[in-house]
C-alpha positions, 0 to 999 in steps of 0.5 A: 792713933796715927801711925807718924806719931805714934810709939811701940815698945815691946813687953811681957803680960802676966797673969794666973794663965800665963805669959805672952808676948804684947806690944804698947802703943802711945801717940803720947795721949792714950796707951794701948795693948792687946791681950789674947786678942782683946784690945785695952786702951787708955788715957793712963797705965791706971786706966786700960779698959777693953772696948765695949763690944769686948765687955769694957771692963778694965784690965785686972790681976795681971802685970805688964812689963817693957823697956823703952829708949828714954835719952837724959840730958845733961849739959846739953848731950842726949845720953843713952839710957832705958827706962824699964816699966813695971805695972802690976794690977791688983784683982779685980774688984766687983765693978771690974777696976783693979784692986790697986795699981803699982807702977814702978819705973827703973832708969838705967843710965849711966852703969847705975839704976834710978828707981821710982818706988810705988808710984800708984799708976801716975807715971808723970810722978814717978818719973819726976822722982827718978830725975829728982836723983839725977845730976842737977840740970838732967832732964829727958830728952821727950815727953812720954805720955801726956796723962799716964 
């Protein structure tokens, strides 16, 4: 990933061992984060797997959490607003993938919180059901991940 285009946000991982502090990364086509010293990546939030020389298996059993600067516009002005994203990853099953995948997205905006219910792990789906709640012409200020 280039660093010119690519974003950072800050979050917390989760599992039966503990917490620890994670840093995403998007260049807006692929995510990525490293886990006790073990880099994931992917095209989707779904779709984190290690690279092969870290045994390629996707990352299971564990919830990631960040926030992250997400602008609304309506009539015109970009407004503050951040969007709070919860991913949790089901056990894994025999061939590694996670059991499930839950994708919540919360928008803060403008002193109240828009939710996206369980969106699986289609982050393009659950934010378009956050803006559905939105006033009438509102959009986001940017494209956050081309395939997540």
């Amino acid at each position: 990933m280039s660093s010119e285009s690519t974003e950072v946000w800050t979050g917390w991982y989760r599992d039966r061992r503990g917490a620890e502090a994670i840093t995403i990364t998007s260049d807006g086509k692929r995510i990525a984060t490293r886990v006790r010293g073990v880099e994931y990546a992917g095209a989707s939030c779904a779709a984190l797997r290690a690279a092969e020389e870290n045994g390629g298996l996707p990352l299971a059993g564990c919830v990631l959490e960040w926030d992250l600067p997400l602008p609304v516009i309506i009539d015109g002005t970009p407004q503050r607003s951040t969007l709070s994203c919860l991913l949790a990853l089901g056990e894994a099953l025999s061939d590694g993938s996670p059991e499930r995948v839950d994708l919540q997205l919360t928008l803060h905006f403008g002193g109240a919180a828009y939710e996206s219910g369980l969106a699986g792990g289609d982050f393009d789906l659950a934010l378009d059901r956050i803006l559905r709640q939105l006033p009438p012409g509102a959009r986001f200020d940017r494209k956050l991940l081309e395939a997540a």
